[in-house]
Each structure stands twice: as C-alpha cells, then as structure tokens.
N, CA, C and O of each residue as an XYZ file, in Angstrom:
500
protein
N     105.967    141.608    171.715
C     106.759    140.498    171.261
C     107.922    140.218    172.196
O     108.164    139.015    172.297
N     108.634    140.953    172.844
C     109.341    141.368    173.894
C     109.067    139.849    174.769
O     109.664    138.783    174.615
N     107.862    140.208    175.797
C     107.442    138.845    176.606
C     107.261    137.860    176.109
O     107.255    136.845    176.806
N     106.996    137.767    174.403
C     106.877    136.107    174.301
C     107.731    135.145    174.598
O     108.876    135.597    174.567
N     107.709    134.367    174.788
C     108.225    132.946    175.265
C     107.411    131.528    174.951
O     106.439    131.121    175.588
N     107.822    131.102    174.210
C     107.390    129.287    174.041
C     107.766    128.833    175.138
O     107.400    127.668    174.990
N     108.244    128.872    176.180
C     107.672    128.060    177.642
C     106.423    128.015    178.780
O     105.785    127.266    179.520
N     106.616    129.694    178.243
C     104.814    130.495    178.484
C     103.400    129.288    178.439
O     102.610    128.924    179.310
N     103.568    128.927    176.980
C     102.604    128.264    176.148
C     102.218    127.026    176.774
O     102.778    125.962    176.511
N     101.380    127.129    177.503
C     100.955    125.773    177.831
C      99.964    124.507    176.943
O      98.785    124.762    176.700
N     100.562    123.200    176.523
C      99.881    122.671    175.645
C      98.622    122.044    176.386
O      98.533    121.717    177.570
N      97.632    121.960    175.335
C      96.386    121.304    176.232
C      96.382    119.740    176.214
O      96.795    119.102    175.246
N      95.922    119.207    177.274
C      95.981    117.795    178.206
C      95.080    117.164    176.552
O      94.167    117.700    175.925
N      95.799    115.901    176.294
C      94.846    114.848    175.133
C      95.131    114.023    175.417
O      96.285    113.654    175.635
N      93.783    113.230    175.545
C      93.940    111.730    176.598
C      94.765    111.133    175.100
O      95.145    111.523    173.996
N      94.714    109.927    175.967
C      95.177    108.727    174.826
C      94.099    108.078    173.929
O      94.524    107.318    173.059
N      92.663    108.284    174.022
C      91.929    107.752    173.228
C      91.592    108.858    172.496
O      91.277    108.605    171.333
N      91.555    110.340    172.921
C      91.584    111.518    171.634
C      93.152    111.326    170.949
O      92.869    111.553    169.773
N      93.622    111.238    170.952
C      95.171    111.240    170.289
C      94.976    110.141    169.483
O      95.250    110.304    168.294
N      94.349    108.468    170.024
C      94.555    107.570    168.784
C      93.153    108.089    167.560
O      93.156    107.670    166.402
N      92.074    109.019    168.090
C      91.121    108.899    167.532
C      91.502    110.224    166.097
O      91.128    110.341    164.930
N      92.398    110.990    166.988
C      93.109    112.277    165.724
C      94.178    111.568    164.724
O      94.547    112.106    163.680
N      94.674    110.170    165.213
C      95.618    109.222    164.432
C      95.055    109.124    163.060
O      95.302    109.520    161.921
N      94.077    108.324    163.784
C      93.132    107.540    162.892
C      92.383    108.445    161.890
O      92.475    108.180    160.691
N      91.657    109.484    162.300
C      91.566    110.670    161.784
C      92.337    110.924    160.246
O      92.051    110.753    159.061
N      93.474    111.432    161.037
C      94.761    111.849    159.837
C      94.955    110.862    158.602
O      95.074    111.056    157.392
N      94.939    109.778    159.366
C      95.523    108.491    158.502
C      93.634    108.388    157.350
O      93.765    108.396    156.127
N      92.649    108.334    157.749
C      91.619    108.088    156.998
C      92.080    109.565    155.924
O      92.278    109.463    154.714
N      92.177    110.868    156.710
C      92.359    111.949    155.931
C      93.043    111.832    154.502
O      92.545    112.026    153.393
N      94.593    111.382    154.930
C      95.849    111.264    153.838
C      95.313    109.745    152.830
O      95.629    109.608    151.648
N      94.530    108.805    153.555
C      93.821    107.901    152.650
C      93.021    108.630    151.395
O      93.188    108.527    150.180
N      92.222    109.293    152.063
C      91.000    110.428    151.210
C      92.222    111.178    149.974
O      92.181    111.130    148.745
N      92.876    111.603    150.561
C      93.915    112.745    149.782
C      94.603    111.986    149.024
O      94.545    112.153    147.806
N      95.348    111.059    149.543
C      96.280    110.043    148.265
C      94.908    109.595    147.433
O      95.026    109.545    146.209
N      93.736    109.297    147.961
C      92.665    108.535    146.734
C      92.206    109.659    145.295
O      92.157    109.410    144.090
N      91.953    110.802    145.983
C      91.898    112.136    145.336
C      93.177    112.369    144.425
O      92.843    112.735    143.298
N      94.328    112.276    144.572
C      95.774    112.822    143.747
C      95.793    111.678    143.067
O      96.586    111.786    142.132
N      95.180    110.412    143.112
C      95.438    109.127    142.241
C      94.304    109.859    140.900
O      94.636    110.252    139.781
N      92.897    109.839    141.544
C      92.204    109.944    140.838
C      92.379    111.158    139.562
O      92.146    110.970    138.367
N      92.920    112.607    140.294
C      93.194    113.762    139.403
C      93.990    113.291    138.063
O      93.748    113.461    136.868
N      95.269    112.484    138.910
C      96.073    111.917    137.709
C      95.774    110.937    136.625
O      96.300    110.787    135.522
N      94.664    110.223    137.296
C      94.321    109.196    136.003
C      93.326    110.451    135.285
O      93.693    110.680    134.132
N      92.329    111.169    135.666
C      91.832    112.250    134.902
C      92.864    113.398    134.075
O      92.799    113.666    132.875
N      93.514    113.794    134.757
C      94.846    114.499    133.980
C      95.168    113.729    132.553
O      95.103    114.332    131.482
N      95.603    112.013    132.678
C      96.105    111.159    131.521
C      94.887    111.246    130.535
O      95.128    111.637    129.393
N      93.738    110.952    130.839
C      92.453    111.155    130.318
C      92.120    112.043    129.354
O      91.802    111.981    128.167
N      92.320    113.134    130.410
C      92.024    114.881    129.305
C      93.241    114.692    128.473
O      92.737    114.175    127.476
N      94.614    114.781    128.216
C      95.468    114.385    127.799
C      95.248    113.710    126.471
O      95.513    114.207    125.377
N      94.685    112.410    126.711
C      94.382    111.630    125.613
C      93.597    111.872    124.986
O      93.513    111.216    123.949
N      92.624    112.896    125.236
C      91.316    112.801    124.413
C      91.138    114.409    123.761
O      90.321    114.934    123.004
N      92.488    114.920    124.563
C      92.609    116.101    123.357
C      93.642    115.853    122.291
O      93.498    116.584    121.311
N      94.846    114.839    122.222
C      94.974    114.284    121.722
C      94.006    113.382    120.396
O      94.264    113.380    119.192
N      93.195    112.877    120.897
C      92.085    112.299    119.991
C      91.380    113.144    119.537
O      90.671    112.878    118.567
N      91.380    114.277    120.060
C      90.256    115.766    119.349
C      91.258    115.786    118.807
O      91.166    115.043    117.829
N      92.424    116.320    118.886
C      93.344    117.208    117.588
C      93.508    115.871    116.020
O      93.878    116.134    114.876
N      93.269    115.122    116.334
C      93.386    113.431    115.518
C      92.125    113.483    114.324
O      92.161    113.435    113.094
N      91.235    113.580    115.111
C      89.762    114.239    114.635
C      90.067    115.244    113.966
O      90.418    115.054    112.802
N      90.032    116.447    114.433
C      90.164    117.308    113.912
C      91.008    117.233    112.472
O      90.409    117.352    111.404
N      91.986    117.093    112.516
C      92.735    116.669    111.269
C      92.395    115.866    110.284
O      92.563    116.128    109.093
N      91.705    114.443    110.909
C      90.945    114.019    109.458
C      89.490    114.684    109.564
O      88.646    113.919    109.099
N      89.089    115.582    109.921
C      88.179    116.431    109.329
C      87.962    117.254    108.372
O      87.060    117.542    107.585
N      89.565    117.728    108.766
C      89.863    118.724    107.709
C      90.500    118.132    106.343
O      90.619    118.711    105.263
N      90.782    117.141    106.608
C      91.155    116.069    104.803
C      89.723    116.044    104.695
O      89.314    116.758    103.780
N      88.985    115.543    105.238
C      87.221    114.606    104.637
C      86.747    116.614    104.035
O      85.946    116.819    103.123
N      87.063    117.121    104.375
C      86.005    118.213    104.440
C      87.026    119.055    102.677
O      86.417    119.301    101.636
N      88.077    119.227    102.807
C      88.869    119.521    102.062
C      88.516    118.513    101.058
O      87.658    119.011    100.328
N      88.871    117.000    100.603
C      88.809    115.989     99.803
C      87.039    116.462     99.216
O      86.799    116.540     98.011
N      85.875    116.753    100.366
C      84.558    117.015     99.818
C      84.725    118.265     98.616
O      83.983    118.285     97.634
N      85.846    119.337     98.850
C      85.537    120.505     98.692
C      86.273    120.196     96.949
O      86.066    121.025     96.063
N      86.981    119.119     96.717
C      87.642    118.663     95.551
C      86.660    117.742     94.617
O      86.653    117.601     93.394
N      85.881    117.199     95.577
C      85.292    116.284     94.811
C      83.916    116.974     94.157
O      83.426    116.602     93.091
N      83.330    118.154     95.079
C      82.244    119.381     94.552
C      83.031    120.149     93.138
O      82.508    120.365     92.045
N      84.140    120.397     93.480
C      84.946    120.892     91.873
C      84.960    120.078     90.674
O      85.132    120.526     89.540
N      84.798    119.025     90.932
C      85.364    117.798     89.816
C      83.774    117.355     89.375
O      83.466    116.824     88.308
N      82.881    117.706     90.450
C      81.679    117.177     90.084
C      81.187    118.460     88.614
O      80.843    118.334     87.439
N      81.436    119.698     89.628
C      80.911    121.052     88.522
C      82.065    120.481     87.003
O      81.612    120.458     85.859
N      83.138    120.183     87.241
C      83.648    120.139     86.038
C      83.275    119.186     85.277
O      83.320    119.441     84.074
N      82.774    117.751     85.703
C      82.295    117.282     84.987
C      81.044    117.269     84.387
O      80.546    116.639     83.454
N      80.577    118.313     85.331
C      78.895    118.513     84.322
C      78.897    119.246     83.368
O      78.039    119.256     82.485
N      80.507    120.411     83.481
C      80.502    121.079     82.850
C      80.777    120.481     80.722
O      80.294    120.734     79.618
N      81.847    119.622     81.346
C      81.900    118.836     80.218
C      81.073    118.121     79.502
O      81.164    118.066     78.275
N      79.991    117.365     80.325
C      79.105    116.846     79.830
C      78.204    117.258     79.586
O      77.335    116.415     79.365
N      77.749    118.803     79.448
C      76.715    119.426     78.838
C      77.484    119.697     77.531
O      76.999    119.384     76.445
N      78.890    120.380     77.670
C      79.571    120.099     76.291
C      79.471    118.791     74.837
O      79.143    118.841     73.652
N      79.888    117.881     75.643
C      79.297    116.871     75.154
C      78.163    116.507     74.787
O      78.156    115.611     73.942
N      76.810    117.047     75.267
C      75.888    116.862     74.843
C      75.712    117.525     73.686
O      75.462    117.048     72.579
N      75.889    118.922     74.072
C      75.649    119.903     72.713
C      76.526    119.623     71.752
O      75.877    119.328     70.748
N      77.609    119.568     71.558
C      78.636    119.657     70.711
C      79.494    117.940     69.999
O      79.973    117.701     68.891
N      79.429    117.530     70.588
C      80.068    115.816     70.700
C      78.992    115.190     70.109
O      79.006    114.663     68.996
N      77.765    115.274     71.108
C      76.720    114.111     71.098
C      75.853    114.163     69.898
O      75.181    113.132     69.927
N      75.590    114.767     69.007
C      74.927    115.042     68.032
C      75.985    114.532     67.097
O      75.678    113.432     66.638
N      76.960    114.925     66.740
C      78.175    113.860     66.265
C      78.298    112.768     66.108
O      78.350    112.230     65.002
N      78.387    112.068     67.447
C      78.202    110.841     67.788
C      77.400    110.097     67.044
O      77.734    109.298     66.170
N      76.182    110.412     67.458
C      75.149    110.179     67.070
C      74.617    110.204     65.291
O      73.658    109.636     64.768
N      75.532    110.982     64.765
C      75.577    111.057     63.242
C      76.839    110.137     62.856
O      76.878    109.518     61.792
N      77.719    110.108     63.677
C      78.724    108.807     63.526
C      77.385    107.465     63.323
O      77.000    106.834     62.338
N      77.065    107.462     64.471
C      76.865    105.910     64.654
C      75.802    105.475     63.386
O      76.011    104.410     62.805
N      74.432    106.507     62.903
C      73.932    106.356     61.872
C      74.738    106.060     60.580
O      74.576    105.060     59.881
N      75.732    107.175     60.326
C      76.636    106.853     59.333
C      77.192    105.019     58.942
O      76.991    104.362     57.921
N      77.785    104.715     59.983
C      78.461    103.512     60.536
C      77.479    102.469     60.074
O      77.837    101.668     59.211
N      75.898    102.404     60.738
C      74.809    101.700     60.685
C      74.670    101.733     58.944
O      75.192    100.690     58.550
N      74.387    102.184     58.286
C      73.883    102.583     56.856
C      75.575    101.947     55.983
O      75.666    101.348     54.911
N      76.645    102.350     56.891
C      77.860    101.626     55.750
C      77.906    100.167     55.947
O      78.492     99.301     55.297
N      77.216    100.096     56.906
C      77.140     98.303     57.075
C      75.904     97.877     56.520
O      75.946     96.695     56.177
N      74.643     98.533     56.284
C      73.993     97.960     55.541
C      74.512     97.946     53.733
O      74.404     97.055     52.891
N      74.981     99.079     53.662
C      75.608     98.987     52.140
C      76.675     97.890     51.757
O      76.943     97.427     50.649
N      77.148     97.639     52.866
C      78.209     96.374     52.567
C      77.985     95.114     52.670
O      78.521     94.143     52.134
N      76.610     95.282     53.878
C      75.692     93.845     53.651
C      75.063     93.536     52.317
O      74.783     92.398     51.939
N      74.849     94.741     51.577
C      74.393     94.163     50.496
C      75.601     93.969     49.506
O      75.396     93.030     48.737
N      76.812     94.608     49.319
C      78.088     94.046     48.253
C      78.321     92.983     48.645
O      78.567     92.151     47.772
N      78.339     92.712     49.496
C      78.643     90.768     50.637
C      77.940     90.140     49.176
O      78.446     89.797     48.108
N      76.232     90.176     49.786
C      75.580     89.589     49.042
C      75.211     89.862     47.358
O      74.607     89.127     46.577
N      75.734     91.016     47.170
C      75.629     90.961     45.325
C      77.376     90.229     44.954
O      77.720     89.659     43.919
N      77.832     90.380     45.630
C      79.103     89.412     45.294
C      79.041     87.880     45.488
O      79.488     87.031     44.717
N      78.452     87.702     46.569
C      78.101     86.594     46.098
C      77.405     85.821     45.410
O      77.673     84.638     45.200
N      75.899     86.770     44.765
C      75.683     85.999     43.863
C      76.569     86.545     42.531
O      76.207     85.883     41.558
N      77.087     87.036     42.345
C      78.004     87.206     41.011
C      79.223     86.150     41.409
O      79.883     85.701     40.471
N      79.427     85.888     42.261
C      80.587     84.559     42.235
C      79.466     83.193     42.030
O      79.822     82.019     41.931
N      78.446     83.556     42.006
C      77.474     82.198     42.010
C      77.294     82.048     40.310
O      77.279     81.029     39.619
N      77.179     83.337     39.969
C      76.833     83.287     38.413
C      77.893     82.572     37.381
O      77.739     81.564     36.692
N      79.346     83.698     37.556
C      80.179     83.321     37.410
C      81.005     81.652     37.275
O      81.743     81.178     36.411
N      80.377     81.026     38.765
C      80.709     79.797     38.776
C      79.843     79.013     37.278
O      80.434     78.282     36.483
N      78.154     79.438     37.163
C      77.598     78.536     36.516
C      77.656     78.668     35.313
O      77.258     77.753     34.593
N      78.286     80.119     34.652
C      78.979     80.554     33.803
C      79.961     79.939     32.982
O      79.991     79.818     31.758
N      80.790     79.556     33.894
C      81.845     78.737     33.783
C      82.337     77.475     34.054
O      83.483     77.174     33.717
C-alpha cells in the first residue's frame, strides 16, 4: 500500500463514439430503473389497497357468518316452540275453534227462534 499512488493509474483511451454510446447506455439504463421504481410503487399502492379490501371482507364475513350463527339459534328455537305448540296449544286451539263453531250455531238458532216468537207475538197481538 506504501507504493500506491493514483497518478500511477493510467485511465484507458475512450473514443468519443464509445463515451456517447456508454451515455446513451446509462441514460436508457436510469430510463429502465425510474420505469421499474414507478411501477413497484403503483404495485406497493395496489397490495396496500387490496389488503385493505381483504381486511373489509374479512370483517363483513365475520358479521354474515356470526348473523348465520344467530339466525341457526332462532331457527332451533323456533321449532322448538312450534312443536310445543303443536302438542300442547294446537289441540286447544283446535277445541277452541270447534267450541266457537257450535256457539254460533246455537245462537243461529236463538236468532231464529226469536224471531219467530217476535213473529208470533206480533200476530198475537
């Protein structure tokens, strides 16, 4: 290291048409490279956004999937009830509504024995 010297160093002879052709070179190069660092960055914004849009997703997944897991509960509960209802209610019901049917025929007929006793009555009198 002693003998080195940078005056030592002799640079090598480059015409003028290798020198504009290493110009031109460089300049196509840093074209290539700025086109490449444009492109990374619009891909960078990209991935960005669309994990963004996954985590977006994701979240109403987990409502749709949760809201399913409420609406499978409500379904069992309501079958549960409505087998209740069948057994227990619906036979009821169902002796209601006969009941109901039969007091309206009994009153269809006081309708009509009253009225002919207001018919009698009238010719009665």
């Amino acid at each position: 290291y002693n003998n080195f010297n940078m005056n030592n160093i002799k640079s090598p002879k480059i015409s003028r048409k290798e020198l504009i052709a290493m110009d031109r070179a460089s300049v196509s190069i840093k074209g290539v490279f700025d086109d490449i660092k444009t492109q990374i960055s619009r891909l960078d914004h990209e991935i960005k956004t669309s994990e963004k849009s996954k985590l977006e997703f994701e979240r109403q997944l987990h409502i749709l999937e949760t809201r399913r897991e409420d609406l499978k509960q409500q379904i069992k509960s309501n079958q549960s009830w409505a087998s209740v209802y069948d057994t227990e209610v619906g036979p009821l019901a169902r002796k209601y509504n006969e009941m109901t049917a039969s007091i309206g025929k009994i009153y269809d007929k006081a309708k009509d024995g009253h009225k002919k006793g207001i018919v009698v009555l009238k010719q009665e009198f």
